[in-house]
VMD Tcl script that builds the backbone (N, CA, C; Angstrom):
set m [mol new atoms 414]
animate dup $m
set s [atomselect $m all]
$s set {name element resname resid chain x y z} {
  {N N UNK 1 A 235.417 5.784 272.462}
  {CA C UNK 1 A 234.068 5.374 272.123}
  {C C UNK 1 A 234.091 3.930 271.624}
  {N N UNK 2 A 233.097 3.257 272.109}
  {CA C UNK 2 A 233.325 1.756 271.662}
  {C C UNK 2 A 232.456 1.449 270.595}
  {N N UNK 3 A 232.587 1.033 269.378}
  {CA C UNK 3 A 231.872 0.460 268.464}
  {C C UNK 3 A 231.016 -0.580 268.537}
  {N N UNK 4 A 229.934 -0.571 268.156}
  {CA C UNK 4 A 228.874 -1.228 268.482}
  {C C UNK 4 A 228.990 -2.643 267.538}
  {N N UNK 5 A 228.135 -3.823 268.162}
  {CA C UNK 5 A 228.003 -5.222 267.146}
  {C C UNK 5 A 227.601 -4.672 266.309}
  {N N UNK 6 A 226.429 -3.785 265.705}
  {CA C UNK 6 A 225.845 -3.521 265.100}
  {C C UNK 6 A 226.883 -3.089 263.667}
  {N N UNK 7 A 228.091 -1.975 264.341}
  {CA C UNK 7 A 228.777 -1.786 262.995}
  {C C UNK 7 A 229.648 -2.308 262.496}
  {N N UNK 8 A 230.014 -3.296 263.715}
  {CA C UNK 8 A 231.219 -4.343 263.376}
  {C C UNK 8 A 230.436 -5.206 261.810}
  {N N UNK 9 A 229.447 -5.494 262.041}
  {CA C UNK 9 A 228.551 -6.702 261.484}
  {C C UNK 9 A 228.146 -5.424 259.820}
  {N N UNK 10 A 227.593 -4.591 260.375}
  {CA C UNK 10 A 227.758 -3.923 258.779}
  {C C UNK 10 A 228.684 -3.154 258.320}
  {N N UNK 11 A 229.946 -2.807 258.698}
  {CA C UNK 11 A 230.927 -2.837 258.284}
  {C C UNK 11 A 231.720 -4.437 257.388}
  {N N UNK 12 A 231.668 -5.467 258.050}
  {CA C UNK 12 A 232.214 -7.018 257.184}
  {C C UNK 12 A 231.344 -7.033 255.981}
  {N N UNK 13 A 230.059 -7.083 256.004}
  {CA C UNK 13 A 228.790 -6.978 255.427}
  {C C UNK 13 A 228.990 -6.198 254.004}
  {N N UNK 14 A 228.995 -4.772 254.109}
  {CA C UNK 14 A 229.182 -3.759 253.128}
  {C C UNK 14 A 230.752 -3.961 252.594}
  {N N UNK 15 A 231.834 -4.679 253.167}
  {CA C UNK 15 A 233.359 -4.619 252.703}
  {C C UNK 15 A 232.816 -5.787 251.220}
  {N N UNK 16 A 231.818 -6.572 252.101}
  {CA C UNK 16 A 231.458 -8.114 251.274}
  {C C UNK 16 A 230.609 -7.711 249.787}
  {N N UNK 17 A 229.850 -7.135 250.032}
  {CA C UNK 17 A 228.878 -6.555 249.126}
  {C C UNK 17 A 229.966 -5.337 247.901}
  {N N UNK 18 A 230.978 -4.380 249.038}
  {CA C UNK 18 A 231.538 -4.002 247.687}
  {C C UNK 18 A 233.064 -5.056 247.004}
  {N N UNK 19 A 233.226 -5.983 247.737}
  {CA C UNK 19 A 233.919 -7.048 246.962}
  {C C UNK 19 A 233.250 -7.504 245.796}
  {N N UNK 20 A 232.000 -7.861 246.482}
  {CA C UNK 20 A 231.577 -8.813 245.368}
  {C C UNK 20 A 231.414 -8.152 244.066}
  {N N UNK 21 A 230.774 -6.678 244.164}
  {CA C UNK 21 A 230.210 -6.080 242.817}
  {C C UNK 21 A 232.229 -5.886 242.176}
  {N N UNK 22 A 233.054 -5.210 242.911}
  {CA C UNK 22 A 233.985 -5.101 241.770}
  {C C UNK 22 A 234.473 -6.620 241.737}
  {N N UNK 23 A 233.898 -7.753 241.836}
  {CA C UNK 23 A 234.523 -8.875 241.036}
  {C C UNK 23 A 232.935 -8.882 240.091}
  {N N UNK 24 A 231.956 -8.523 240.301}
  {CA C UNK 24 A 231.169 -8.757 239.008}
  {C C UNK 24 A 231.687 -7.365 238.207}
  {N N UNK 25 A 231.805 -6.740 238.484}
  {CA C UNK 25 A 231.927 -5.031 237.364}
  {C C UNK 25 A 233.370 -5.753 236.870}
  {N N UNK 26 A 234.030 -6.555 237.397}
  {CA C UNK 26 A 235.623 -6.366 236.589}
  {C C UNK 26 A 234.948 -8.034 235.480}
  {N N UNK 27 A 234.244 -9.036 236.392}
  {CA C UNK 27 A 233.928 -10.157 235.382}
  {C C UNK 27 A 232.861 -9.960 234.164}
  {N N UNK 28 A 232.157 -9.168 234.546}
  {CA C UNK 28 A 230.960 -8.400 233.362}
  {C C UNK 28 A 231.971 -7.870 232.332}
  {N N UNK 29 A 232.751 -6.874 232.393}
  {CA C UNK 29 A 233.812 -6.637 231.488}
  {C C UNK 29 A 234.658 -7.239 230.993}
  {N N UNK 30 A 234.874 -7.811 231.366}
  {CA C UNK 30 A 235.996 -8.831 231.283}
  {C C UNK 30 A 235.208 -9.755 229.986}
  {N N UNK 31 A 234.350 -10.640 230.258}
  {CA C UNK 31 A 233.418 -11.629 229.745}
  {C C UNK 31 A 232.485 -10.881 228.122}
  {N N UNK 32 A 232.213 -9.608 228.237}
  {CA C UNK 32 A 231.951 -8.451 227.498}
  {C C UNK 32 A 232.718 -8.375 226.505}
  {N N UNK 33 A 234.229 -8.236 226.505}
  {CA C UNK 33 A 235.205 -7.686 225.829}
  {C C UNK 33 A 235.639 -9.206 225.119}
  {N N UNK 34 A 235.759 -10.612 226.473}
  {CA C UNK 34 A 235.688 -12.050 225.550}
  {C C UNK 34 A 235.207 -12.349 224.602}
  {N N UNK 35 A 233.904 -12.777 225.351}
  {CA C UNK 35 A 233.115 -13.599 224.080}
  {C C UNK 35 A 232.072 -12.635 223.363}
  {N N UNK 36 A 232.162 -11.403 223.864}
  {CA C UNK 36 A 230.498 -10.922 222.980}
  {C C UNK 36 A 229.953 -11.283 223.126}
  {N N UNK 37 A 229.029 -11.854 224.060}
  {CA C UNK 37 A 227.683 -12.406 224.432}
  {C C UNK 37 A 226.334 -11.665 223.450}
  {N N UNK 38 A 225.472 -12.175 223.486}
  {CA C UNK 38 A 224.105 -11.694 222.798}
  {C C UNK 38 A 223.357 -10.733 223.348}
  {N N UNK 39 A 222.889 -10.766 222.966}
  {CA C UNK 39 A 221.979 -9.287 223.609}
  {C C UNK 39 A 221.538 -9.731 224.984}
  {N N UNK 40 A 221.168 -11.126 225.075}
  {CA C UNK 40 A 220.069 -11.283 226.280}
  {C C UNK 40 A 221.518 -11.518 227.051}
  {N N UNK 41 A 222.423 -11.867 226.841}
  {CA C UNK 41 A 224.051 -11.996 227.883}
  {C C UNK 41 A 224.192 -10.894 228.077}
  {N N UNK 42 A 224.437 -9.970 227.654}
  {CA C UNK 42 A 224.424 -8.566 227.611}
  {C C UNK 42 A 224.020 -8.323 228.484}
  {N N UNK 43 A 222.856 -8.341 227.932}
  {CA C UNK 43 A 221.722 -7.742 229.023}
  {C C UNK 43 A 221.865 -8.049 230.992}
  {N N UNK 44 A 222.334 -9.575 230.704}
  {CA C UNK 44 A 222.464 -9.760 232.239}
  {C C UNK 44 A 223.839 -9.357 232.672}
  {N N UNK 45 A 224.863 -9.688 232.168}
  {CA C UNK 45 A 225.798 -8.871 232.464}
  {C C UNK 45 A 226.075 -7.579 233.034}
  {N N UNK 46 A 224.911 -6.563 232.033}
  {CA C UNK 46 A 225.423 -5.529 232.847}
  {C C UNK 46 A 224.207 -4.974 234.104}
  {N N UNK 47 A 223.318 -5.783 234.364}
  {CA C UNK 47 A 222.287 -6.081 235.493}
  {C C UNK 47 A 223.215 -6.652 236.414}
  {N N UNK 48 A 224.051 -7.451 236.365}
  {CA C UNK 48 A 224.977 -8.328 237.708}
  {C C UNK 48 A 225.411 -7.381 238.720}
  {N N UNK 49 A 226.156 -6.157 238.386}
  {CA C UNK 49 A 226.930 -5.173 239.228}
  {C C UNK 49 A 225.891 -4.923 239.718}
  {N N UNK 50 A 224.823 -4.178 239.693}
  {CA C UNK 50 A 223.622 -3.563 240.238}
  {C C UNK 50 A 222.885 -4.375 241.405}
  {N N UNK 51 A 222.920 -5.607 240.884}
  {CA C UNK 51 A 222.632 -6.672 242.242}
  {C C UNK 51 A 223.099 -6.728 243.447}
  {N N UNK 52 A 224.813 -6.558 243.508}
  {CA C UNK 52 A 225.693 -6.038 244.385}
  {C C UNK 52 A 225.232 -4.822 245.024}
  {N N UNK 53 A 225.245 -3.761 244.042}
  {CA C UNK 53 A 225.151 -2.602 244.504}
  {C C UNK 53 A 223.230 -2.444 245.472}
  {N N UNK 54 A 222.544 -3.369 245.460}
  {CA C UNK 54 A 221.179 -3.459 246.155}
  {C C UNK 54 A 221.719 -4.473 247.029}
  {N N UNK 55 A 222.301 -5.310 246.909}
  {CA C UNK 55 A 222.778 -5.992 248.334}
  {C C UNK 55 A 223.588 -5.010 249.467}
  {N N UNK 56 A 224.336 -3.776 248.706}
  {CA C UNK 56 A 224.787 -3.105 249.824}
  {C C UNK 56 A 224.116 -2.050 250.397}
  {N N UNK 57 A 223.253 -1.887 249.698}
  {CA C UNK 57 A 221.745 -1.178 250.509}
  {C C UNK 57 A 221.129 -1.817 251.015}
  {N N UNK 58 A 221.059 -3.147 251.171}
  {CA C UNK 58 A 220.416 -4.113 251.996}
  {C C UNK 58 A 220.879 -3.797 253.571}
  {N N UNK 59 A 222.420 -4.059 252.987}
  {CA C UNK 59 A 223.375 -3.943 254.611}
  {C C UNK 59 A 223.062 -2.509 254.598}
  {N N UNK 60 A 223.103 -2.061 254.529}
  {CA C UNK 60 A 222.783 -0.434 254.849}
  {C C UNK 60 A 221.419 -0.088 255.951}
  {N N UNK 61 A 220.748 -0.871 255.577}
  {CA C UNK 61 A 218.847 -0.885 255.946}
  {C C UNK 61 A 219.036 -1.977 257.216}
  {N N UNK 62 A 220.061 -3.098 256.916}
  {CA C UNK 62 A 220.166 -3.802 257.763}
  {C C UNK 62 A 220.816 -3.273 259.495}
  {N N UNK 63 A 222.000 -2.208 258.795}
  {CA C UNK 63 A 222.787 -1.776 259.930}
  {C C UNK 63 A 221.477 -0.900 260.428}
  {N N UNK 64 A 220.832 0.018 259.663}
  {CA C UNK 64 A 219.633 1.277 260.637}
  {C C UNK 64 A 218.863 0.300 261.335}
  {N N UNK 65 A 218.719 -0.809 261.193}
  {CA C UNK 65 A 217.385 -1.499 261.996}
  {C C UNK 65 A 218.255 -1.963 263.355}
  {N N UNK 66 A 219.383 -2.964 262.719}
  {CA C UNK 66 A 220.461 -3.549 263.995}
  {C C UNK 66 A 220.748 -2.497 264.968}
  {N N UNK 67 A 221.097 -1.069 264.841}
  {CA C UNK 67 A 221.632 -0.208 265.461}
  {C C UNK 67 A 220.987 -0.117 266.654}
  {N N UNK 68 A 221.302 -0.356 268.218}
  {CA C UNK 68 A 220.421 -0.134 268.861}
  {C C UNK 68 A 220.560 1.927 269.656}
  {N N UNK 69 A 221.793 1.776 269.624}
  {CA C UNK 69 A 222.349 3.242 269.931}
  {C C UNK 69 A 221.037 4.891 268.818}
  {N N UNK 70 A 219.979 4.974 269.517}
  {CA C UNK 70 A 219.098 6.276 268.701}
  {C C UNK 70 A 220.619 7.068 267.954}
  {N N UNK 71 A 221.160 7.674 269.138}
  {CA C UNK 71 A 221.715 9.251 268.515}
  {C C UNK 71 A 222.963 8.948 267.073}
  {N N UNK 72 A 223.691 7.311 267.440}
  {CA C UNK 72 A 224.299 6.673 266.169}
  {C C UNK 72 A 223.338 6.361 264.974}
  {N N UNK 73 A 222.332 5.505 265.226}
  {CA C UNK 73 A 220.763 5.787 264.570}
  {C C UNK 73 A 220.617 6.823 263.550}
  {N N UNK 74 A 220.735 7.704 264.188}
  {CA C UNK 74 A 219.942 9.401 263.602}
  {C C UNK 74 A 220.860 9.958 263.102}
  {N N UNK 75 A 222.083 10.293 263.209}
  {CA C UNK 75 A 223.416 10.459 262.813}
  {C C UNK 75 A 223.202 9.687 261.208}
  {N N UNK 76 A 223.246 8.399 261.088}
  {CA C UNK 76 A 223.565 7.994 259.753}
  {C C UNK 76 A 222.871 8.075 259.175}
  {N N UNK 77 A 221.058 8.012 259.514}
  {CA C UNK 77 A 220.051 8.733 258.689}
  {C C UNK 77 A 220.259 10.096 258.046}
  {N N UNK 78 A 220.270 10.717 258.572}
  {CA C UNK 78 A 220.979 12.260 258.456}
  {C C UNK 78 A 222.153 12.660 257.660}
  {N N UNK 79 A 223.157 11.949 257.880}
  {CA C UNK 79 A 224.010 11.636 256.956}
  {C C UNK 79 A 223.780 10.762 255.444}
  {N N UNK 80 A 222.957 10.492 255.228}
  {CA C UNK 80 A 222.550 9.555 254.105}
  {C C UNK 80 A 221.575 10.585 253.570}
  {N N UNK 81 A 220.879 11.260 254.248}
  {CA C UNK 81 A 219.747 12.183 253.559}
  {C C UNK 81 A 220.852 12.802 252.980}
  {N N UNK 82 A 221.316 13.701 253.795}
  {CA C UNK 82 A 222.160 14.950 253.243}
  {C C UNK 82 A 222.817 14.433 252.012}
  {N N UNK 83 A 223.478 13.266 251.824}
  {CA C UNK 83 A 224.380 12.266 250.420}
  {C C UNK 83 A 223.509 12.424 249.519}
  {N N UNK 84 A 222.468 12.191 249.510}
  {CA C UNK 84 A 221.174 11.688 249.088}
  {C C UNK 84 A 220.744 13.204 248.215}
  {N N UNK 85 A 220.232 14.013 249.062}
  {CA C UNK 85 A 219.942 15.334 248.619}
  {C C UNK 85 A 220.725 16.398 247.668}
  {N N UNK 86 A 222.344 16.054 248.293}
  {CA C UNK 86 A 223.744 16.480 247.388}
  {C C UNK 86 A 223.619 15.816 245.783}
  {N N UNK 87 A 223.091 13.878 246.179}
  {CA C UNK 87 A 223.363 13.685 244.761}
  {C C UNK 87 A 222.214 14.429 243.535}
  {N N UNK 88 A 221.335 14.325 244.457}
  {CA C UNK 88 A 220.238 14.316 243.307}
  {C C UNK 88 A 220.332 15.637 243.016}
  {N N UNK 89 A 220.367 16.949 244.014}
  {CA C UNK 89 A 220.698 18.051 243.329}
  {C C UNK 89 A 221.784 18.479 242.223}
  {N N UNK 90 A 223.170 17.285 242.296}
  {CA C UNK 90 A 223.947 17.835 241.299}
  {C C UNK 90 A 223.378 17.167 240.340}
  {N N UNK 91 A 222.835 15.812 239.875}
  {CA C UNK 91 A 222.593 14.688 239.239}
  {C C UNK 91 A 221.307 15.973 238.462}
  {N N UNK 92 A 220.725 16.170 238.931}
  {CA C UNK 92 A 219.184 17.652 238.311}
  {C C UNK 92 A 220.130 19.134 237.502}
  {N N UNK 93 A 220.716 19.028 238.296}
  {CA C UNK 93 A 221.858 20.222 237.531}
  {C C UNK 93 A 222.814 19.665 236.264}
  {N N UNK 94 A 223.270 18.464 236.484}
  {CA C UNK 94 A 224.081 17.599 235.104}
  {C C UNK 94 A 222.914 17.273 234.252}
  {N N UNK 95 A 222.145 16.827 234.546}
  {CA C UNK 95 A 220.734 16.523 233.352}
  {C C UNK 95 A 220.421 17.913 232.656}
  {N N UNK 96 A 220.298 19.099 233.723}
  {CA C UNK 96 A 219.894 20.033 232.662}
  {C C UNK 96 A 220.774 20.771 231.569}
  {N N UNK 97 A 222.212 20.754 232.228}
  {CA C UNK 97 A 223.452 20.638 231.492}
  {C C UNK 97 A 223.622 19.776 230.491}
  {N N UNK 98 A 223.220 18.647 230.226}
  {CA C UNK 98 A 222.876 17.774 229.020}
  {C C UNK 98 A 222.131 18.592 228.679}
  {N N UNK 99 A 220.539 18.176 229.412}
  {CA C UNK 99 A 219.819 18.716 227.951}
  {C C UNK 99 A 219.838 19.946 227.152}
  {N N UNK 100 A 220.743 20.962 227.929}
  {CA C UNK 100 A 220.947 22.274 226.994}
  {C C UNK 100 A 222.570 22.019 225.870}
  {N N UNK 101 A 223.063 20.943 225.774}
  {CA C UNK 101 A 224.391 20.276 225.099}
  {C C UNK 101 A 224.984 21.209 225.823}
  {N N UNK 102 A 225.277 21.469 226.763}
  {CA C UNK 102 A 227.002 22.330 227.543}
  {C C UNK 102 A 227.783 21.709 228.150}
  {N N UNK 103 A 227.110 20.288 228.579}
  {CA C UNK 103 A 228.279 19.385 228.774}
  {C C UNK 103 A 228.061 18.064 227.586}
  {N N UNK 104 A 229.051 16.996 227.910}
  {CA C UNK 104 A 228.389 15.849 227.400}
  {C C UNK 104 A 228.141 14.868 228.597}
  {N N UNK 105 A 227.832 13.633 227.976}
  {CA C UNK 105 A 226.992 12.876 228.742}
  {C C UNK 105 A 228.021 12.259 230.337}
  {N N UNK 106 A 227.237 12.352 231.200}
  {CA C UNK 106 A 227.596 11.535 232.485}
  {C C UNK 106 A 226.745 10.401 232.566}
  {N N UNK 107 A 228.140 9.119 232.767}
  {CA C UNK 107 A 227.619 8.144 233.504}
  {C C UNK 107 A 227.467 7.870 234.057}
  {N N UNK 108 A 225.841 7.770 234.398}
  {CA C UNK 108 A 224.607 6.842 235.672}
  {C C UNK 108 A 225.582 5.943 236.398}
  {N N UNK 109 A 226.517 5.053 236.156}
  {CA C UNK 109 A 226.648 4.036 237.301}
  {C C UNK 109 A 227.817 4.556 238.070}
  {N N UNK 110 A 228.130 5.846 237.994}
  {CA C UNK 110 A 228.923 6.907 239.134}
  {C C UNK 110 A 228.313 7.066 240.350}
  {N N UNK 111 A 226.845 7.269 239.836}
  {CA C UNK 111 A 225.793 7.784 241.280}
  {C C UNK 111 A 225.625 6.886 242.808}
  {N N UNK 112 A 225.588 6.249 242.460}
  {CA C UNK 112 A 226.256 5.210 244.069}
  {C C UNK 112 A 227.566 5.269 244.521}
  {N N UNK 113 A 228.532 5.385 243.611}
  {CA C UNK 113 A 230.084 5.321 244.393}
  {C C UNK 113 A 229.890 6.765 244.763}
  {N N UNK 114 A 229.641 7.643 243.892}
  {CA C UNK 114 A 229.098 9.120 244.641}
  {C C UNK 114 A 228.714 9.259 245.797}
  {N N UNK 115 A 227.605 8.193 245.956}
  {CA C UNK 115 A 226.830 8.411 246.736}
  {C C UNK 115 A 227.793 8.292 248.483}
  {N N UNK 116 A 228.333 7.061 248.305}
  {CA C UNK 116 A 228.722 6.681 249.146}
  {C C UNK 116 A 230.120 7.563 249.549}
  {N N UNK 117 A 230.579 7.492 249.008}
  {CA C UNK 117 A 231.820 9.142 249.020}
  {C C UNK 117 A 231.166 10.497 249.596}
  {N N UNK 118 A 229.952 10.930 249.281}
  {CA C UNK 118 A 229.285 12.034 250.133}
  {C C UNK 118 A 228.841 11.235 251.261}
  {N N UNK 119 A 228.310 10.296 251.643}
  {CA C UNK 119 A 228.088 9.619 252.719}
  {C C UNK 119 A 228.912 9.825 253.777}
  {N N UNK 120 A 230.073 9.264 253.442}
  {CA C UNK 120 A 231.445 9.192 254.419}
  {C C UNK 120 A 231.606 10.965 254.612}
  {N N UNK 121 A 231.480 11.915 253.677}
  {CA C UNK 121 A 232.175 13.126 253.716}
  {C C UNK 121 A 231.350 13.677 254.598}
  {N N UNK 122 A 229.878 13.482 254.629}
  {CA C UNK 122 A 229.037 14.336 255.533}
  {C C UNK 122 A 229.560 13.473 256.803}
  {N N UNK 123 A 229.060 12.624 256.796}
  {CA C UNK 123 A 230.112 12.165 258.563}
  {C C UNK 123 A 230.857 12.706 258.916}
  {N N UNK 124 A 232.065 12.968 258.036}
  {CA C UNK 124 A 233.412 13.639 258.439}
  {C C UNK 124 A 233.012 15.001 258.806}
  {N N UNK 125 A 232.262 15.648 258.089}
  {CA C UNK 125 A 232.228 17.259 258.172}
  {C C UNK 125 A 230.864 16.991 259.473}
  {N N UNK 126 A 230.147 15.856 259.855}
  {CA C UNK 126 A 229.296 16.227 261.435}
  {C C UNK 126 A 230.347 15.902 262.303}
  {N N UNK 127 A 231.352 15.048 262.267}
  {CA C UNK 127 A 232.091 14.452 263.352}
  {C C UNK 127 A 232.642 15.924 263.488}
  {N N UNK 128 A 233.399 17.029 262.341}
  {CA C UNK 128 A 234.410 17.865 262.657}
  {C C UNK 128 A 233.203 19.034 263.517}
  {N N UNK 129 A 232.308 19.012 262.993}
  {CA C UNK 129 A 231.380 20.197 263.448}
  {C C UNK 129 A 231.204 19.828 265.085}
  {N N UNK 130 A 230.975 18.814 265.604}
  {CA C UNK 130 A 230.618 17.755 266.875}
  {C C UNK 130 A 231.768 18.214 267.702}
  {N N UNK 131 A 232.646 18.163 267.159}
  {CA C UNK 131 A 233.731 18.005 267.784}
  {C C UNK 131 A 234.008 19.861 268.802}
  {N N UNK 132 A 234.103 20.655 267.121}
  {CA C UNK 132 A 233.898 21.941 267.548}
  {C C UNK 132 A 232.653 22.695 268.418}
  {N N UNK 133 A 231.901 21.499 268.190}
  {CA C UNK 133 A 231.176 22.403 269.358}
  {C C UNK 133 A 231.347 21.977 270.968}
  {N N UNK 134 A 232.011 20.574 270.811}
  {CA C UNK 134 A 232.053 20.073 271.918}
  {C C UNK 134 A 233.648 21.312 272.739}
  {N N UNK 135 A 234.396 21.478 271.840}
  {CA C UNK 135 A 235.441 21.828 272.325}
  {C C UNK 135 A 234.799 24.173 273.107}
  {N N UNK 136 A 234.286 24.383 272.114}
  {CA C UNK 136 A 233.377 25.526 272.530}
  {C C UNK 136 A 232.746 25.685 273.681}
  {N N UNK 137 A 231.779 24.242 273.906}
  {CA C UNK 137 A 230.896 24.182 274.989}
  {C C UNK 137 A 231.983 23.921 276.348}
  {N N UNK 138 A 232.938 23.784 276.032}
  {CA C UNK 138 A 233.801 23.273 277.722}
  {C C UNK 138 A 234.692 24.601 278.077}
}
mol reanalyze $m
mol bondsrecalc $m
mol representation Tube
mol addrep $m
């Protein structure tokens, strides 16, 4: 199967976008733990990573539009819902687990690397399903 411009270009794209945030998530900390900045440093500091992390939803939105291939198209939509639906259902189940104290607190800026880890996994588990049916149907 030949890979399309489309993912060559958001594949470099998204490698770029998660470079950049772990050099802001490691320089935000880093700079944090230095000088102690003020509240309003603070404040932007830990806004910087998050910028990254909306630039790689950019490329994300960018690759569904570039894509000219529908059934590759619909595939990663589909795959992103399903990520999508996984997080927020466990993310609704850990909140109510807080609010009854049975666990303690989870940290919010997990939910995107999450995200993107169920992303890849539902791919894997349509590619394996794809596969098995292809091997069934012959």
């Amino acid at each position: 199967m030949e890979i399309s411009p489309a993912s060559v270009r958001f594949l470099w794209r998204f490698i770029g976008a998660t470079l950049v945030y772990g050099v802001m998530i490691t320089g935000a900390t880093w700079l944090t733990r230095a000088i102690n900045p003020p509240p309003i440093g603070l404040i932007a500091l830990s806004i910087l990573p998050a910028i990254a992390i909306a630039a790689s939803l950019i490329v994300v939105g960018l690759y569904l539009v570039e894509e000219t291939d529908e059934y590759v198209r619909k595939r990663q939509a589909v795959a992103m819902l399903v990520s999508i639906g996984i997080l927020l259902t466990l993310s609704t189940a850990l909140g109510f687990l807080q609010q009854r104290s049975l666990i303690g607190s989870v940290d919010l800026l997990w939910a995107f690397p999450a995200w993107c880890v169920l992303w890849s996994v539902t791919q894997c588990w349509m590619a394996i399903r794809d596969y098995r049916r292809s091997k069934d149907a012959a």
